[in-house]
C-alpha positions as CSV (number, residue, x, y, z in Angstrom):
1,X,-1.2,-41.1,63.2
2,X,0.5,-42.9,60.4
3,X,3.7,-43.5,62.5
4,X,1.3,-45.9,64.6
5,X,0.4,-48.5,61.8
6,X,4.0,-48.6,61.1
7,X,5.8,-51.9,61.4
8,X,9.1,-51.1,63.4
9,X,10.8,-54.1,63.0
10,X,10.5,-57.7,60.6
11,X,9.7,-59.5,64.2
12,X,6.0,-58.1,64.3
13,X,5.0,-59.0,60.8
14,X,4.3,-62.2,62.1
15,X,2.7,-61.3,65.4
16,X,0.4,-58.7,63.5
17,X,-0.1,-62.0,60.7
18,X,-1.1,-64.2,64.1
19,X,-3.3,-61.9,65.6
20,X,-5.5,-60.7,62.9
21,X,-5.9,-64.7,61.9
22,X,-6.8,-64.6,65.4
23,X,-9.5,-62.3,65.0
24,X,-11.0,-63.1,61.8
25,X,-11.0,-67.0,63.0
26,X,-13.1,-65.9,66.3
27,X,-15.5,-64.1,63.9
28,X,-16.2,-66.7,61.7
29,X,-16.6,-69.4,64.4
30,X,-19.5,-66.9,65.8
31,X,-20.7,-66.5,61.9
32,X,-21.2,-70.7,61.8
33,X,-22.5,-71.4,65.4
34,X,-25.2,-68.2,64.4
35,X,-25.9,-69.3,61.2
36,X,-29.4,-69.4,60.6
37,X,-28.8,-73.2,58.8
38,X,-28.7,-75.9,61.8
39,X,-26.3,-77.5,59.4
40,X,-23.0,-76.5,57.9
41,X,-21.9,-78.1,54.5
42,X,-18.6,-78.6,53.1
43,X,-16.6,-78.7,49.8
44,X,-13.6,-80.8,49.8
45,X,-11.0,-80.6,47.1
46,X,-7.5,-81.8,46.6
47,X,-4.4,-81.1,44.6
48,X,-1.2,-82.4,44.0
49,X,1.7,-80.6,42.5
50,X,3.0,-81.7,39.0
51,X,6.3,-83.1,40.1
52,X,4.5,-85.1,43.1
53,X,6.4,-83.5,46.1
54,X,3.2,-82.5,47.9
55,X,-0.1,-82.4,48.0
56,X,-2.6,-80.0,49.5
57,X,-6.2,-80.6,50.9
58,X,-9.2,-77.6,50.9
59,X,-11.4,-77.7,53.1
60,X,-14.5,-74.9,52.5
61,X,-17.4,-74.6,54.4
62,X,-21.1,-73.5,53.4
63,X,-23.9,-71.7,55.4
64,X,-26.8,-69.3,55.5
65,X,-25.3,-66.3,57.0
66,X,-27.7,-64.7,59.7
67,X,-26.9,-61.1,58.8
68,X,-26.4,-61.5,55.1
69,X,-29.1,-63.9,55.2
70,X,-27.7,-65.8,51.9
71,X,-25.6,-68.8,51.6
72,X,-22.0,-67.5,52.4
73,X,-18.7,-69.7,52.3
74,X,-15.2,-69.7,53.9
75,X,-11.9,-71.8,53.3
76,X,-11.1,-73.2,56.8
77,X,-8.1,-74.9,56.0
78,X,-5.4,-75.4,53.4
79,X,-3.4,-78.0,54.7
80,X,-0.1,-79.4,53.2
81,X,0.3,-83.6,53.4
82,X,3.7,-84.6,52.4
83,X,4.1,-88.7,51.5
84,X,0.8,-90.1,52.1
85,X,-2.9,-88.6,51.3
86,X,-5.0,-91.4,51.6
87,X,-8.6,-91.3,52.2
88,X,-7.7,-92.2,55.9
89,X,-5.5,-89.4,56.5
90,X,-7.7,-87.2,55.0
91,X,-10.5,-87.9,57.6
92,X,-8.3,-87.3,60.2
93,X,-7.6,-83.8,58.4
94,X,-10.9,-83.2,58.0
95,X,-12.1,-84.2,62.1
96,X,-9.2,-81.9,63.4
97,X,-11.1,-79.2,61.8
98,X,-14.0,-80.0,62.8
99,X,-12.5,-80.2,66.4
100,X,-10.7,-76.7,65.7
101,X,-14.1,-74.9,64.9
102,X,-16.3,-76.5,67.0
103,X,-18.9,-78.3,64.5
104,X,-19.0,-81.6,65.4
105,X,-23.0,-80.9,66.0
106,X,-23.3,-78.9,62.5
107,X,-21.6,-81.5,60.1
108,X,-24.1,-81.7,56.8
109,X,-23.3,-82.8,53.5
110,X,-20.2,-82.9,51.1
111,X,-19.8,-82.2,48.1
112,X,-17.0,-83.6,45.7
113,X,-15.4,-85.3,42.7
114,X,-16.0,-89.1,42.4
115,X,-12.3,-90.1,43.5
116,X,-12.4,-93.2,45.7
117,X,-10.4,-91.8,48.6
118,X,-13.4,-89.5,49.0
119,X,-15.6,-92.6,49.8
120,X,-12.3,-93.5,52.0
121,X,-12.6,-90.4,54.0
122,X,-16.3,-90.0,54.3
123,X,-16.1,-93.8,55.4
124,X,-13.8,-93.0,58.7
125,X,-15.4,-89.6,59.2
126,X,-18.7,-91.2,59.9
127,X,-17.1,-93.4,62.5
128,X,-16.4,-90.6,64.7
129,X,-19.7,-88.0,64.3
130,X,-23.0,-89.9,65.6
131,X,-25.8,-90.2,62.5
132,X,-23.7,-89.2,59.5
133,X,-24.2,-91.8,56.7
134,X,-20.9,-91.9,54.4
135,X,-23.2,-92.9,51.3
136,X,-26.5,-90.3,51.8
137,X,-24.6,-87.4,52.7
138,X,-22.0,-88.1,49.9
139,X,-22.7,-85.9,47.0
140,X,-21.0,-85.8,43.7
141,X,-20.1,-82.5,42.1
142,X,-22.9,-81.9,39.2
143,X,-19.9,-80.1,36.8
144,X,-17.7,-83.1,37.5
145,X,-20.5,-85.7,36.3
146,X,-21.2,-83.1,33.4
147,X,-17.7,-83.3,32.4
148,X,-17.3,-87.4,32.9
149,X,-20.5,-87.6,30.5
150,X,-18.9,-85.7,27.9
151,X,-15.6,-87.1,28.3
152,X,-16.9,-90.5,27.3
153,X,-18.7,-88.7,24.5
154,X,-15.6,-87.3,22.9
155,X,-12.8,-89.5,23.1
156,X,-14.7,-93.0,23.1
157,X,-15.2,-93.9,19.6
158,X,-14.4,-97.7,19.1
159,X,-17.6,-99.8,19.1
160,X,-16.1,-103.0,20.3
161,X,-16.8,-104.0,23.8
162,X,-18.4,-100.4,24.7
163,X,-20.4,-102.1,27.7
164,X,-17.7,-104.6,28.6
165,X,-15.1,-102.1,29.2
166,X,-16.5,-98.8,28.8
167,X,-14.8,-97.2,31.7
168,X,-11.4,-98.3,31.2
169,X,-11.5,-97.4,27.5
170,X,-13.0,-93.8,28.3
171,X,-10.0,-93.3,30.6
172,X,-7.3,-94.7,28.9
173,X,-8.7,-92.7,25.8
174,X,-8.9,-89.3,27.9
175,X,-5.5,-90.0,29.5
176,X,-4.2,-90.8,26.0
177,X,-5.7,-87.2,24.5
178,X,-4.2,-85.9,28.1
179,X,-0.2,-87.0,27.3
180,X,-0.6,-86.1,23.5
181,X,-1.4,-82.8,24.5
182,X,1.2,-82.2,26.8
183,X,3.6,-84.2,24.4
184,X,2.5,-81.8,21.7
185,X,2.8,-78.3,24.1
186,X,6.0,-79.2,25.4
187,X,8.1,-80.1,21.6
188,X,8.4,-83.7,23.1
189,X,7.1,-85.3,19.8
190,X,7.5,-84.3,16.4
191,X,5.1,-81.7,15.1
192,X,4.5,-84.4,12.3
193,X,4.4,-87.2,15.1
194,X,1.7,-85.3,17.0
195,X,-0.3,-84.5,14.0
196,X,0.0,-88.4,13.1
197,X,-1.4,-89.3,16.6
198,X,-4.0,-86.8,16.8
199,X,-6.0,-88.8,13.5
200,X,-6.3,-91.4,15.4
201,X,-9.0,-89.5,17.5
202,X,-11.1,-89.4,14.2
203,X,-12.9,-85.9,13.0
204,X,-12.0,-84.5,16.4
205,X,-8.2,-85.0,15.6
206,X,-8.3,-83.7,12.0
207,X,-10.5,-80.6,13.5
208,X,-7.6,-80.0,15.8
209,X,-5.3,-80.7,13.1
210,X,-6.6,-78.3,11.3
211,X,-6.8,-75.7,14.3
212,X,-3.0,-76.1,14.8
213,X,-2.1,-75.6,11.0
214,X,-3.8,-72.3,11.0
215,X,-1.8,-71.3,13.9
216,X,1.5,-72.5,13.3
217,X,3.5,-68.9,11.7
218,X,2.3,-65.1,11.9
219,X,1.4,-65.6,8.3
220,X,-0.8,-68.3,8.2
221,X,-2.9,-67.4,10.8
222,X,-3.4,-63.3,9.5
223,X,-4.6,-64.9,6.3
224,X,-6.8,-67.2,8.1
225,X,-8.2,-64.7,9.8
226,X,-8.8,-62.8,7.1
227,X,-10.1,-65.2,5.1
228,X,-12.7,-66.4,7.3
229,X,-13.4,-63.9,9.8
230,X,-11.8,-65.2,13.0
231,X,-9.4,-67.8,14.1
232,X,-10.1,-70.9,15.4
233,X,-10.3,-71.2,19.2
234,X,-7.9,-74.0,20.6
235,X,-9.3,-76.7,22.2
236,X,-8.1,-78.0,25.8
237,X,-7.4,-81.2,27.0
238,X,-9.3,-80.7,30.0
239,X,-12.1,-78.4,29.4
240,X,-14.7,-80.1,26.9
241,X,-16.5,-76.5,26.4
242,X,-13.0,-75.6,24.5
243,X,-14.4,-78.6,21.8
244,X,-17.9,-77.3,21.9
245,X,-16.5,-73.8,21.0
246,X,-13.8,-74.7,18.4
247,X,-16.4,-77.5,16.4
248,X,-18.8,-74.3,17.2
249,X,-16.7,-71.7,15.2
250,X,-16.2,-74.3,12.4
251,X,-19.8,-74.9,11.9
252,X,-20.7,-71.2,11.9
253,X,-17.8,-70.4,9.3
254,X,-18.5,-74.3,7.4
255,X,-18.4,-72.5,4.1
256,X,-15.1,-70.4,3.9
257,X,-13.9,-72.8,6.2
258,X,-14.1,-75.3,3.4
259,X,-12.8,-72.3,0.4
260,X,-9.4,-72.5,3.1
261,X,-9.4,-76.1,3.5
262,X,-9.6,-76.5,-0.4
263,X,-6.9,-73.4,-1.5
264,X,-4.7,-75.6,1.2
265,X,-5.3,-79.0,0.5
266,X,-1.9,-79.7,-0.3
267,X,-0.5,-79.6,2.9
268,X,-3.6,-80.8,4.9
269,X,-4.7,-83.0,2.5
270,X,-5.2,-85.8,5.4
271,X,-7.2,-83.9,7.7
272,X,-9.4,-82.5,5.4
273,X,-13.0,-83.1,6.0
274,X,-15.3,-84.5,3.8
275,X,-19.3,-84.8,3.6
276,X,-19.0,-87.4,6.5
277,X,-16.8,-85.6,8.6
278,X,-18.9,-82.2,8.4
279,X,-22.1,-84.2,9.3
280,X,-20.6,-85.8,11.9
281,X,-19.4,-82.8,13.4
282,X,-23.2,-81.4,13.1
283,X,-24.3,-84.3,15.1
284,X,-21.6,-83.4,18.0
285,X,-22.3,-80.1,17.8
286,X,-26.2,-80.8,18.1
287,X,-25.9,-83.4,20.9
288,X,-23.3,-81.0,23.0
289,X,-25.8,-78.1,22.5
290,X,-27.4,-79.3,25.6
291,X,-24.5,-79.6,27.8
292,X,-23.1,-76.2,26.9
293,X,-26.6,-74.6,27.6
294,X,-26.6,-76.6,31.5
295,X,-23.0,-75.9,32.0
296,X,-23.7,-72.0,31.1
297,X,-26.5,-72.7,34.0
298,X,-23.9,-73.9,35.8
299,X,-21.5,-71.1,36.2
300,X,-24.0,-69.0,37.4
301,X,-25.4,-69.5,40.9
302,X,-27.3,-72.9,40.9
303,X,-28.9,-74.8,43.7
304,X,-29.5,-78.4,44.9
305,X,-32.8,-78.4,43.0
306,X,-31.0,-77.8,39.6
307,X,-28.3,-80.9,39.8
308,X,-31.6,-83.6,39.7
309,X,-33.6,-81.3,37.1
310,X,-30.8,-80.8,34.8
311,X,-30.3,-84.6,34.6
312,X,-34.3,-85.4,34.1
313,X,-33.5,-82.8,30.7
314,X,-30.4,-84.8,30.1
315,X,-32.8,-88.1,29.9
316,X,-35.3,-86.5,28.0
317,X,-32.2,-85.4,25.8
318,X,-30.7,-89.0,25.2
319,X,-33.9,-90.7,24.7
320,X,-34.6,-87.8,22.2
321,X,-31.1,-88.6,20.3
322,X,-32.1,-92.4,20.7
323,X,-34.6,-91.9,18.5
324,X,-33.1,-89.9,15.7
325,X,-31.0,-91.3,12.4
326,X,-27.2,-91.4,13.7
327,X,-24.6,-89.6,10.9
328,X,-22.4,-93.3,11.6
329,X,-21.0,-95.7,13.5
330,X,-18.7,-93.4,15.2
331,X,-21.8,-91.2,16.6
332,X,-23.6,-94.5,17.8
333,X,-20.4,-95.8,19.5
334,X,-20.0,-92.1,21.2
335,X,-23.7,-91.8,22.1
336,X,-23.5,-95.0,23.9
337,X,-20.6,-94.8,25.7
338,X,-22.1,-91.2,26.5
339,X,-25.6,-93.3,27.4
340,X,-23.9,-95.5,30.0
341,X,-21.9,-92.8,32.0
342,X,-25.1,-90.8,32.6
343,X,-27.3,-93.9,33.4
344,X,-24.3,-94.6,36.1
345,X,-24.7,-91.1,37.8
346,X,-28.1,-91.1,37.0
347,X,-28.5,-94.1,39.1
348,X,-26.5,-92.7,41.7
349,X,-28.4,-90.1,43.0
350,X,-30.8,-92.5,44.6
351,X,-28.4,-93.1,47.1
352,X,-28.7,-89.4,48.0
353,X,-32.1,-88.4,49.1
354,X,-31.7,-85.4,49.6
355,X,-31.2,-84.2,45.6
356,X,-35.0,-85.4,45.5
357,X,-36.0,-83.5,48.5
358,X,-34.6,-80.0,46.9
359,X,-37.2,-80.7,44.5
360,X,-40.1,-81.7,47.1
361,X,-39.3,-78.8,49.2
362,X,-39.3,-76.5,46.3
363,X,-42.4,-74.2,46.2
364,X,-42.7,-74.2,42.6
365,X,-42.0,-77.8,42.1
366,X,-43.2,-80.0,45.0
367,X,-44.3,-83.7,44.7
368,X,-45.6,-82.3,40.9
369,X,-42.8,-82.4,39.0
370,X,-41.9,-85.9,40.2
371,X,-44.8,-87.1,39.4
372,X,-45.1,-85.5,36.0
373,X,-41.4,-85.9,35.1
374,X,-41.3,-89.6,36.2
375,X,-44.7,-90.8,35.1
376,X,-44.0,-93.9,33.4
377,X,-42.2,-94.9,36.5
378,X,-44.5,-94.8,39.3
379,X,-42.3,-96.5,41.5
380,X,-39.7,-94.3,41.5
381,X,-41.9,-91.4,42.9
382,X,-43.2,-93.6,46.0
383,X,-39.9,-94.8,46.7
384,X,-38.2,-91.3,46.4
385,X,-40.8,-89.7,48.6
386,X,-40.2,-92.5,51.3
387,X,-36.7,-91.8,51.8
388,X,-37.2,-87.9,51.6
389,X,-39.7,-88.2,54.6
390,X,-37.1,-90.7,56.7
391,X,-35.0,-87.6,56.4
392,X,-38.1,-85.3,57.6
393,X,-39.1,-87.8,60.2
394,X,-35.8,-89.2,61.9
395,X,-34.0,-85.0,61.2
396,X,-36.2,-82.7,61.7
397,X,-39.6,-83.7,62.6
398,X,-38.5,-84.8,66.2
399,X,-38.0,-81.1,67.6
400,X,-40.3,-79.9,69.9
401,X,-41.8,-77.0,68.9
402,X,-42.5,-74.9,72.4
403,X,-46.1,-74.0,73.2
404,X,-47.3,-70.6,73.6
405,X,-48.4,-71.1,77.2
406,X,-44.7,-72.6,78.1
407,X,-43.3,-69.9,76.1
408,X,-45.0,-67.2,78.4
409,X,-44.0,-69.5,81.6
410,X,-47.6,-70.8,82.4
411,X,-47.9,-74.7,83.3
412,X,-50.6,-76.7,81.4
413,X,-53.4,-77.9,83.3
414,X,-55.4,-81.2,82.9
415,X,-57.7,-79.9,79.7
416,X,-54.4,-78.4,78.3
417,X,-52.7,-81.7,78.4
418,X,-55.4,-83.4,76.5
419,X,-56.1,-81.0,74.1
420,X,-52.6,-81.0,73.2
421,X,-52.3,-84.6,72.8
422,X,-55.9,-84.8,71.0
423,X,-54.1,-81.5,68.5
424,X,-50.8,-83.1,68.1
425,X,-52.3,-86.8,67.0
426,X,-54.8,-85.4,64.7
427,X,-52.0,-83.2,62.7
428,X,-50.4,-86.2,62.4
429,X,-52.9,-87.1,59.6
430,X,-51.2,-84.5,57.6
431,X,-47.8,-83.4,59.0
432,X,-45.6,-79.9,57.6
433,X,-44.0,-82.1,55.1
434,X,-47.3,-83.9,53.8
435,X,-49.1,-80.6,53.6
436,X,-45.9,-78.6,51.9
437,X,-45.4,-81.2,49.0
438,X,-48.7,-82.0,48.0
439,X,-49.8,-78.5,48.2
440,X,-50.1,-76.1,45.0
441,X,-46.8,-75.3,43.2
442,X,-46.2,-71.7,44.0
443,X,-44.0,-69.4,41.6
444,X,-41.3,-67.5,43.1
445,X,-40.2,-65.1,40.1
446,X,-36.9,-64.0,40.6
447,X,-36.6,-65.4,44.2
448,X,-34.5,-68.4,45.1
449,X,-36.0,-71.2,47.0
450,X,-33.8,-70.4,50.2
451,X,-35.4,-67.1,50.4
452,X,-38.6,-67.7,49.7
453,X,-38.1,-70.4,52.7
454,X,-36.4,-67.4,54.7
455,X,-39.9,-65.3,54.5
456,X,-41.5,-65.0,58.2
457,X,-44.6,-66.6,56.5
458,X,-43.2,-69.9,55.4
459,X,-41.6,-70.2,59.4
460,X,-45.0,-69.6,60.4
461,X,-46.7,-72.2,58.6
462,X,-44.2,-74.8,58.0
463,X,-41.5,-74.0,61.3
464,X,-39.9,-77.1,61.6
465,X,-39.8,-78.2,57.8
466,X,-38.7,-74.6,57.3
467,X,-35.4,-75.4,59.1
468,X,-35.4,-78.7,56.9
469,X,-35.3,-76.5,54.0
470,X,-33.0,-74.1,54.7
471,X,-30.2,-76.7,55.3
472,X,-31.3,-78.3,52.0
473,X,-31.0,-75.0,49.7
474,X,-27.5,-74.0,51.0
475,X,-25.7,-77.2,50.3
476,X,-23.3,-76.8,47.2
477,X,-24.3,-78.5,43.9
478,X,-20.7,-78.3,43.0
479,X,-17.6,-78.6,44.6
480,X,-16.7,-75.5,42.9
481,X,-15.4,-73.2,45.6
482,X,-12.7,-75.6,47.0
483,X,-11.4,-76.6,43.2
484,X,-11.0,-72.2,43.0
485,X,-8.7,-72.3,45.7
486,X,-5.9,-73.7,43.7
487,X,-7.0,-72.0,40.0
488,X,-5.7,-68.9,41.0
C-alpha cells in the first residue's frame, strides 16, 4: 500500500539513505570480485573549487561486467580533502578504498591527466600493493594529450627559444589567453583593453575580435546574421574544438565574411584580416582538421588500441605538414612548438607497454601493423614486443591451466607425467601469445576487440592470453568518466 513507502518522520530519511547505499555497495562489491576481467582499472580525477576552500578527489572504477558482459564503470568514492591534496594524501585516499572494497588483488591500470601529484600518488600506492609498477601502469589520458598538443599549437606563436623554453612559454601563453578571458567575461578590463590584449595573440585574436564585435548589441548581431548566414560561434578558453569551429565557420562563409568585414572597416579596421591572415587561418584550419576528426573518435566509445593508432596518424600527419610550404613564420613557430609536445607524449608511451599490447592482442592488427606502421624503425618493433611478452610471461603466462584428467579427479600415472612434461616443453616453441600475434589479422566488422576476445572460441584456443586480453580491452583510454563527475 502506498501508506507503506511513506516516510513518517525526517529521522528515517537518513536511515532509508544508509541502507540502500548499503545495498547497492554490497552489489557492486559482488559485481567487481565476479567480473569476468581478473583486473579492475581506475580513473582518477580531481577538482578544486574556484575560491580554493576545498578540493574533491573521484575515484571510478572499470570492469567487464559478467552479466552485461561489456566494460561497465562505477564511482566508488567522492571524497572531500580540505587543506592539503598532495600526491601523498591522495594515495592514502585511494588505498582506503581499495581496503573498503576489497581489491587489493584486482588493482590494474590508471588512467589520468599528466599532473605531477598523480606520479606522487601512483609512487606511494605501489609501496603498499605487491607488483604494481608506478611508471607501466601509469597511463595518460589520450583527450588530455590531444588537448596539450593543440594548446601549444594555438597560443605558441613566438619563434625565439621554441625548444629552450617551449613548455614554459606554452603555459604561460595558455594561462595568459586563460585570465584574459575571464578578465574579458567578468567586465574586469575595458572592452577596448581586452580587445587591445587579444591582438597580441595574432590572427587568432583579431578572429576573436571580430567574433565579439558581431555580438556586442541585438542589432549588430541580426544583421550579421543576416548578412552571412549564421553567427559566429564563440570560442572558449579551454576547449580548442570551440577554435576549430569558429575559424571553421569563417572559412566556410570567407566571402561575405570579408563583404561584412569591408561595409565595417571603420570600427574594426585593426582586426581586419588581410591575404596573410586568411591563409594563415587555412593552414590552422587544415592542420586542426586531423585533431577534430580523432577527437570526434574520441567522444564515441574508444579503446586502448585507438590511443597508440591515433598517434602513429598524428606522425604520419606532422611529417606530412613537415613537408609542405608554411603560409609564415607564425605557422612554422606553431607547428614546432606543436612538433615537440607530441614527440614528448609520443615518447612516453614506451614507458607503458601495455598501449602496444592493445595493438598485438588485437585480432585485426597483431604484430602487422607494427611492423608495417614502424618499418623504418625496426628497432622499435623488437623492443616493443619484448616488453609486451614480459607482461605475458611474468602476468599471465604463469597460471596453471588444470588438466582434463585432474579436472575429472583422476591422478596422472607415470606415462601421463611424461607426456605432459614432453607436451608442455614442446609448446613452449610457440606459446598463446607467439601463435596469436604472428598469426593472420582477422577482421571483426562491427565487433569490438573485447568481444571478439569474449567468444568461447578465442577461450578455447588462446585461454590464458584470453584473460590477458580482456584486462587489456577494458582499461580506459581516457580519464573521462571521473572528469564527468564534476561537469554536471
Amino acid at each position: 500500500m502506498a501508506r507503506d513507502v511513506l516516510l513518517r518522520s525526517r529521522r528515517a530519511v537518513p536511515k532509508l539513505l544508509k541502507k540502500t547505499f548499503a545495498q547497492h555497495k554490497q552489489g557492486l562489491v559482488k559485481k567487481l570480485h565476479n567480473s569476468l576481467s581478473s583486473m579492475v582499472h581506475f580513473t582518477i580525477d580531481m577538482w578544486t573549487s574556484s575560491e580554493q576552500k576545498a578540493a574533491y578527489q573521484a575515484i571510478v572504477v572499470h570492469f567487464v561486467d559478467a552479466e552485461t558482459r561489456g566494460v561497465a564503470q562505477a564511482l566508488l568514492s567522492l571524497r572531500e580533502f580540505k587543506g592539503s591534496h598532495n600526491g601523498k594524501l591522495q594515495a592514502k585516499a585511494f588505498l582506503e578504498v581499495v581496503e573498503e572494497y576489497d581489491l587489493r588483488g584486482k588493482v590494474g591500470y590508471f588512467t589520468m591527466d599528466n599532473h605531477d601529484a598523480n606520479d606522487t600518488m601512483l609512487g606511494d600506492i605501489a609501496k603498499e600493493i605487491d607488483g604494481l609498477d608506478p611508471v607501466a601502469r601509469r597511463l595518460r589520458c589520450s583527450g588530455h594529450i590531444m588537448n596539450l598538443i593543440v594548446q601549444a599549437f594555438l597560443f605558441r606563436s613566438k619563434a625565439k627559444k621554441i625548444q629552450e623554453d617551449e613548455r614554459e612559454g606554452i603555459d604561460e601563453a595558455y594561462e595568459r589567453l586563460c585570465r584574459l578571458s575571464e578578465k574579458e567575461e567578468g567586465g574586469i578590463i575595458t572592452k577596448a583593453q581586452a580587445t587591445e590584449e587579444w591582438r597580441e595573440f595574432s590572427v587568432l585574436g583579431k578572429l576573436h575580435n571580430l567574433c565579439i564585435y558581431s555580438r556586442s548589441s541585438t542589432s549588430i548581431y541580426n544583421d550579421f546574421k543576416a548578412e552571412i548566414g549564421r553567427a559566429l560561434p564563440r570560442d572558449n578558453d579551454t576547449r580548442w574544438n570551440s577554435w576549430f569551429r569558429l575559424i571553421d565557420v569563417a572559412i566556410e562563409k570567407r566571402a561575405k565574411f570579408m563583404d561584412w568585414i569591408q561595409e565595417n572597416h571603420a570600427k574594426i579596421e585593426k582586426d581586419a584580416l588581410d591575404h596573410n591572415d586568411w591563409n594563415e587561418l587555412g593552414d590552422i584550419h587544415a592542420f586542426l582538421q586531423v585533431f577534430h576528426q580523432i577527437s570526434v573518435r574520441q567522444g564515441r566509445e574508444n579503446t586502448l588500441d585507438e590511443v597508440l593508432s591515433h598517434m602513429d596518424f598524428l606522425h604520419h600527419h606532422f611529417t606530412r605538414t613537415k613537408n609542405r610550404a608554411f603560409s609564415g613564420p607564425r605557422f612554422y613557430a606553431r607547428f614546432h612548438v606543436a612538433w615537440l609536445k607530441f614527440e614528448k607524449y609520443y615518447q612516453l608511451t614506451e614507458q607503458a607497454p601495455v598501449y602496444v599490447a592493445g595493438i598485438l592482442l588485437h585480432p585485426a592488427l597483431r604484430k602487422s601493423y607494427l611492423s608495417e606502421q614502424w618499418k623504418r624503425n625496426p628497432s622499435w618493433v623488437s623492443n616493443a614486443v619484448k616488453a609486451v611478452r614480459k607482461i605475458w610471461s611474468t602476468e599471465y603466462k604463469i597460471y596453471q591451466l588444470p588438466d582434463k584428467q585432474q579436472e575429472k579427479g583422476q591422478e596422472l600415472d607415470e606415462f601421463d607425467r611424461w607426456r605432459q612434461k614432453v607436451y608442455s616443453t614442446a609448446s613452449e616453441v610457440k606459446d598463446e601469445f607467439d601463435r596469436f600475434i604472428y598469426g593472420s589479422q582477422v577482421g571483426i566488422g562491427q565487433q569490438t576487440a573485447l568481444q571478439w576476445w569474449l567468444e568461447p572460441t578465442q577461450r578455447e584456443n588462446f585461454p590464458l592470453l584470453c584473460r590477458m586480453a580482456i584486462d587489456i580491452f577494458c582499461i580506459p583510454p581516457m580519464s573521462t568518466e571521473a572528469e564527468r563527475i564534476f561537469s554536471g
